[in-house]
OpenMM code with the backbone's topology and positions (N, CA, C; nanometers):
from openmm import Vec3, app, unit

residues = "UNK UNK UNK UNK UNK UNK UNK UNK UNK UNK UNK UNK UNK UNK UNK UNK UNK UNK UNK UNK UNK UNK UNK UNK UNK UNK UNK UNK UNK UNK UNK UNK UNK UNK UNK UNK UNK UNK UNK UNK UNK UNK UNK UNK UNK UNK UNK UNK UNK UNK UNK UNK UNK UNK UNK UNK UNK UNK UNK UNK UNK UNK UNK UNK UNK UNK UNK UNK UNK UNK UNK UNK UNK UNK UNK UNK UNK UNK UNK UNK UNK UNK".split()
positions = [
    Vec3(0.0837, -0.1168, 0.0000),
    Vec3(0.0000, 0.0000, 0.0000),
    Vec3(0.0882, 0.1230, 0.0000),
    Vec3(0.0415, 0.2350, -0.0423),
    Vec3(0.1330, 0.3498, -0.0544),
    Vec3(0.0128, 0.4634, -0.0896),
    Vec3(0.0505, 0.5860, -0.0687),
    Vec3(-0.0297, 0.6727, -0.0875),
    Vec3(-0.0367, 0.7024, -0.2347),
    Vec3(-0.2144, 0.8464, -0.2300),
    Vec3(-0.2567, 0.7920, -0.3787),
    Vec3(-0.3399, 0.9328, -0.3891),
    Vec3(-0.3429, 1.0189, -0.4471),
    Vec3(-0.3768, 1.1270, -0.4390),
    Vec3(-0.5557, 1.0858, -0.4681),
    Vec3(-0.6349, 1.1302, -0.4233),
    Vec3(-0.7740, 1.0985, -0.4721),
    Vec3(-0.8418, 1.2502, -0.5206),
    Vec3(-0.9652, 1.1832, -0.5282),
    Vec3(-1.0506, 1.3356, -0.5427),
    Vec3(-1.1247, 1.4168, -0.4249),
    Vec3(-1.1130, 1.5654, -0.4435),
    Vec3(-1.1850, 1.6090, -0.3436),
    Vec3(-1.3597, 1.5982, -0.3269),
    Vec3(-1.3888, 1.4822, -0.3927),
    Vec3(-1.5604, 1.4866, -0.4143),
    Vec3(-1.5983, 1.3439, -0.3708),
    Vec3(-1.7156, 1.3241, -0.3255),
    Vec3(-1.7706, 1.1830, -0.2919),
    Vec3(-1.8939, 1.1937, -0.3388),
    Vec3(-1.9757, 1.0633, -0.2787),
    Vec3(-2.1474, 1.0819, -0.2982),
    Vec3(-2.1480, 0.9716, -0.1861),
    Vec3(-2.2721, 1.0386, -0.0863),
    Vec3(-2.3166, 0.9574, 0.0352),
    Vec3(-2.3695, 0.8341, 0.0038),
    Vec3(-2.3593, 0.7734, 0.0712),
    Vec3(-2.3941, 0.6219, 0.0343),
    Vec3(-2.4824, 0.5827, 0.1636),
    Vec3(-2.4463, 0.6652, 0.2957),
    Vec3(-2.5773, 0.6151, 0.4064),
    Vec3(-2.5577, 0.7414, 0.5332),
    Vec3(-2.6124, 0.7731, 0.6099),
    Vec3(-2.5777, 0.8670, 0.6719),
    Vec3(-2.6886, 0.8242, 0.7660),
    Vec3(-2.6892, 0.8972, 0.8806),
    Vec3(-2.7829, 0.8865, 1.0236),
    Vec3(-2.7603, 1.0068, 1.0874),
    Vec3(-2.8861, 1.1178, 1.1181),
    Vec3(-2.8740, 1.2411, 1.1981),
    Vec3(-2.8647, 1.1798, 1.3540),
    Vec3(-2.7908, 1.2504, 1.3934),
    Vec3(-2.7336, 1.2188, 1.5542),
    Vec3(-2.8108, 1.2897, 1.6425),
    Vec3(-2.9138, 1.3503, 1.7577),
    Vec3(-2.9425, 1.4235, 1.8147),
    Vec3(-2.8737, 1.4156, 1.9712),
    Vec3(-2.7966, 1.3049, 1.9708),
    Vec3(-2.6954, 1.2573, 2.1146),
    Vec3(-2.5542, 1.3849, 2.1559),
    Vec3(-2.5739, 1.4787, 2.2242),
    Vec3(-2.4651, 1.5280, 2.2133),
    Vec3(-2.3444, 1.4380, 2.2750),
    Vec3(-2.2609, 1.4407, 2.2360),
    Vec3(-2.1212, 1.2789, 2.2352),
    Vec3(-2.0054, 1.4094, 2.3175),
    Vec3(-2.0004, 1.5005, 2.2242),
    Vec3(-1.8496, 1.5993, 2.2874),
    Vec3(-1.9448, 1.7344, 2.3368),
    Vec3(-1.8358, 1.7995, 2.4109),
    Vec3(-1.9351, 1.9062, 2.4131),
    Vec3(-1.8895, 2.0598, 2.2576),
    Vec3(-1.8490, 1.9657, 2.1879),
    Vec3(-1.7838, 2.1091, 2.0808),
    Vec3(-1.8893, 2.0598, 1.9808),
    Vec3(-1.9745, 1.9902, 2.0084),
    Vec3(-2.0618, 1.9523, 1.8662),
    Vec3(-2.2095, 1.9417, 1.8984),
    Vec3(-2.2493, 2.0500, 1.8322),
    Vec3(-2.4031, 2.0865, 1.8272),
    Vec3(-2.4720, 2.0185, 1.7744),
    Vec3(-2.5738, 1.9854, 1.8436),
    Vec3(-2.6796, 1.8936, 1.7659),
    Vec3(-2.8076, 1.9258, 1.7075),
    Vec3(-2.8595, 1.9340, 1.5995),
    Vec3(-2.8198, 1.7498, 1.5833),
    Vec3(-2.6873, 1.7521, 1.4660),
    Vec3(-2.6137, 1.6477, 1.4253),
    Vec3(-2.5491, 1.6847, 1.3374),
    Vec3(-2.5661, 1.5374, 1.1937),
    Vec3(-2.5087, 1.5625, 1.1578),
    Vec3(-2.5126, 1.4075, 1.0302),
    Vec3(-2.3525, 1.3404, 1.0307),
    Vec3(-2.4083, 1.2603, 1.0644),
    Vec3(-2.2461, 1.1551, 1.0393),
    Vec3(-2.3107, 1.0352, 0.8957),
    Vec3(-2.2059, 1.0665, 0.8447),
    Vec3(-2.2212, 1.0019, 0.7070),
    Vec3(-2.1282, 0.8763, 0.6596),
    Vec3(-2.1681, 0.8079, 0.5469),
    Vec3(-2.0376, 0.7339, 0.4846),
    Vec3(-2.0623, 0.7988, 0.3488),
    Vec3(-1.9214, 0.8480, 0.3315),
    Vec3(-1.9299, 0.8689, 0.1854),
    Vec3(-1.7773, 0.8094, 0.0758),
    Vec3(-1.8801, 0.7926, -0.0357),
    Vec3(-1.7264, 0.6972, -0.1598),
    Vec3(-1.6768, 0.7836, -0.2210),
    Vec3(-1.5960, 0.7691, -0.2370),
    Vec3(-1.4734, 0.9234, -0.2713),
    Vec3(-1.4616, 0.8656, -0.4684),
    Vec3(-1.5040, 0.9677, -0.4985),
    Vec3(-1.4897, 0.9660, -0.6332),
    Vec3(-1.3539, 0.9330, -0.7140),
    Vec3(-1.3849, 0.8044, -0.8080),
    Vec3(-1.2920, 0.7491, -0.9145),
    Vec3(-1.1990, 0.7069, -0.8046),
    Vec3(-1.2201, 0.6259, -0.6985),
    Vec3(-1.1382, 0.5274, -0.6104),
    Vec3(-1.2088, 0.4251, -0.5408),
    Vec3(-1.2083, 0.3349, -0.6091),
    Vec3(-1.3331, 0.2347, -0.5607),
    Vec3(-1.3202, 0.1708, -0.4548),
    Vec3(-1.4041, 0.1514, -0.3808),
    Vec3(-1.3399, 0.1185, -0.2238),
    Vec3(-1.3238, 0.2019, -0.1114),
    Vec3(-1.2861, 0.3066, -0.1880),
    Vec3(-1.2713, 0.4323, -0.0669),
    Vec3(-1.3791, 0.4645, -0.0180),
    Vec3(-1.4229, 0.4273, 0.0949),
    Vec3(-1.5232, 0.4701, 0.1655),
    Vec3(-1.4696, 0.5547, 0.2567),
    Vec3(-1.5089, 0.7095, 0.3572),
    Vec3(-1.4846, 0.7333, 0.4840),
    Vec3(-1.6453, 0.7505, 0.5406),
    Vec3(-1.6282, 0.7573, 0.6773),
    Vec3(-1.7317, 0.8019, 0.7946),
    Vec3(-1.7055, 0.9229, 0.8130),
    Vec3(-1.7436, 1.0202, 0.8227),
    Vec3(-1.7343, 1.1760, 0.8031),
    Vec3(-1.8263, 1.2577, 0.8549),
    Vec3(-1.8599, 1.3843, 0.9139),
    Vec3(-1.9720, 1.4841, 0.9101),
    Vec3(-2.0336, 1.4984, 0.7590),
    Vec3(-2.1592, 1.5496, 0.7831),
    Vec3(-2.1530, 1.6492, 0.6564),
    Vec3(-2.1912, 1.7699, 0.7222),
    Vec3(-2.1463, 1.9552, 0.6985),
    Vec3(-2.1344, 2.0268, 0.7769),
    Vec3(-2.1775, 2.1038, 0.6762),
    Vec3(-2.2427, 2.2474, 0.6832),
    Vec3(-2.2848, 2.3651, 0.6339),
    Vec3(-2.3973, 2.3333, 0.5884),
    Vec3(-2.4831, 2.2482, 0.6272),
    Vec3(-2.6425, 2.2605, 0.5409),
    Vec3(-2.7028, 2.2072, 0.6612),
    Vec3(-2.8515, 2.2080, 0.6286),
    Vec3(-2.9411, 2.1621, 0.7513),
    Vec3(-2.9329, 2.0277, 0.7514),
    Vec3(-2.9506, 1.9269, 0.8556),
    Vec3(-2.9004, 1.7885, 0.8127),
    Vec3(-3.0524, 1.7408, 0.7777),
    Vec3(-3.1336, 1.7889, 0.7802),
    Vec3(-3.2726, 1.7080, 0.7214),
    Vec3(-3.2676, 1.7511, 0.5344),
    Vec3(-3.1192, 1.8221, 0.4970),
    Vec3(-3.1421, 1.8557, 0.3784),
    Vec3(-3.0274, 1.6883, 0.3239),
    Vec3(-2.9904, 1.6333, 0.4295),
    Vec3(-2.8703, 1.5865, 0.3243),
    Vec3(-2.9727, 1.4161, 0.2946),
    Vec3(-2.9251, 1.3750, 0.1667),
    Vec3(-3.0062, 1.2401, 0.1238),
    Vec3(-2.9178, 1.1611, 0.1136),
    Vec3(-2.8982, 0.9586, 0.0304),
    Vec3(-2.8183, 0.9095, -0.0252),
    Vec3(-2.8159, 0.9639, -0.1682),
    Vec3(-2.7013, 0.9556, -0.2067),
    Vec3(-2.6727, 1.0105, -0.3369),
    Vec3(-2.5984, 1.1464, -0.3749),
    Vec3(-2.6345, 1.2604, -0.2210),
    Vec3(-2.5814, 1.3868, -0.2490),
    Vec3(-2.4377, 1.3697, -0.2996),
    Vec3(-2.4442, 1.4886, -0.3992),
    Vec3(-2.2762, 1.4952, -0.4221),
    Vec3(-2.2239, 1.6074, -0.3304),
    Vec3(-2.1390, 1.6172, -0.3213),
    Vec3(-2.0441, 1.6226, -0.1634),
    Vec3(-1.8839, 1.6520, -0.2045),
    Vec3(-1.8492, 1.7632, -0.1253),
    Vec3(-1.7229, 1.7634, -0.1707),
    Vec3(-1.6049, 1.8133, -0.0011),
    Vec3(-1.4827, 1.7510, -0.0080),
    Vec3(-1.4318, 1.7672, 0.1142),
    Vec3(-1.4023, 1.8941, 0.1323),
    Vec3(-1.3710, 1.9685, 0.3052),
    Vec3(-1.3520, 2.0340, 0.3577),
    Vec3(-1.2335, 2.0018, 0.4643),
    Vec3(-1.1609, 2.0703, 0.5662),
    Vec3(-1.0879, 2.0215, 0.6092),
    Vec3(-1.0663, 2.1238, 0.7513),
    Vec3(-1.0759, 2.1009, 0.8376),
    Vec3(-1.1058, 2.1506, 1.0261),
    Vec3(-1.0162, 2.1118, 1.1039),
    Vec3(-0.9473, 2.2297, 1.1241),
    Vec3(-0.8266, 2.2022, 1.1896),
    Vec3(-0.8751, 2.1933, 1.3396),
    Vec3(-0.8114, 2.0668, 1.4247),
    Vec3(-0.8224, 2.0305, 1.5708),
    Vec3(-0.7179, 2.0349, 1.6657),
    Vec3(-0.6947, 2.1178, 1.6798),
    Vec3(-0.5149, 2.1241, 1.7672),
    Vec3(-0.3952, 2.0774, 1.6411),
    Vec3(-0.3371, 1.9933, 1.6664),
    Vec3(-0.2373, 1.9927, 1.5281),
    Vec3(-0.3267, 1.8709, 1.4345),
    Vec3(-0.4608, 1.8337, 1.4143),
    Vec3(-0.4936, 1.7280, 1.3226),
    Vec3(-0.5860, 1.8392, 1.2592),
    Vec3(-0.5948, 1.8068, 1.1617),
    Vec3(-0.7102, 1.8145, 1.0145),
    Vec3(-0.8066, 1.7044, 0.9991),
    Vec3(-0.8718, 1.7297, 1.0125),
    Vec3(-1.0542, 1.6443, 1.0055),
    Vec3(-1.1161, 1.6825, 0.8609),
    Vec3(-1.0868, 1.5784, 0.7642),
    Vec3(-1.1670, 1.5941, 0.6213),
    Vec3(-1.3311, 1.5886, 0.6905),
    Vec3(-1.4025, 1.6573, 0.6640),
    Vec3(-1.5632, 1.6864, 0.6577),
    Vec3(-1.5800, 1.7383, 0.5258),
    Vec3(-1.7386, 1.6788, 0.4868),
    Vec3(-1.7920, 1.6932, 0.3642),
    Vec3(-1.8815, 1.8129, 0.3952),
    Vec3(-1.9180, 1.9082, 0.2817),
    Vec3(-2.0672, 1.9543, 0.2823),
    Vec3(-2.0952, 1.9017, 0.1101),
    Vec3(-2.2099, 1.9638, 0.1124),
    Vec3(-2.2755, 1.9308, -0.0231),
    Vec3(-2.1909, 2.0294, -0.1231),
    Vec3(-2.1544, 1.9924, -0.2587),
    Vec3(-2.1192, 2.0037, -0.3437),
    Vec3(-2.2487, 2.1220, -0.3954),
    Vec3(-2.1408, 2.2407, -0.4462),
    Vec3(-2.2525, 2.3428, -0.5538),
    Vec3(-2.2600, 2.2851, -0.6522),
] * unit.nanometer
topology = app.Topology()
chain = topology.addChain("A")
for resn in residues:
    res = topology.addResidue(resn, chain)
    for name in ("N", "CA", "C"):
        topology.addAtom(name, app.Element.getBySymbol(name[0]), res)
């Protein structure tokens, strides 16, 4: 295995709105998703999707990454694709 540059775009494949607050830095409700990362088959991640209402997000949305810096890590999160 070795690294592999992919694309910055996916399409959700299943997602579940959360109304459990888990941390206290995350407002609820939020959407935790799986989404397949475009032209890499296999690539699935578990992800947010962030900037839209989560009763807006479906399977199928196209989706493109974002990236949230956490102390020294970066957190890829999706919102919906314009």
């Amino acid at each position: 295995m070795s690294p592999h540059a992919v694309a910055g775009t996916a399409v959700v494949d299943s997602f579940t709105i959360n109304h459990q607050k888990w941390h206290p830095a995350m407002e609820v409700p939020f959407v935790i998703a799986r989404v397949a990362i475009d032209g890499a088959l296999g690539v699935i991640l578990t992800t947010n999707i962030v900037n839209c209402a989560p009763e807006a997000v479906d399977i199928g949305d196209k989706v493109k990454v974002i990236f949230e810096q956490q102390d020294d890590v970066w957190l890829p999160l999706f919102q919906k694709a314009d």
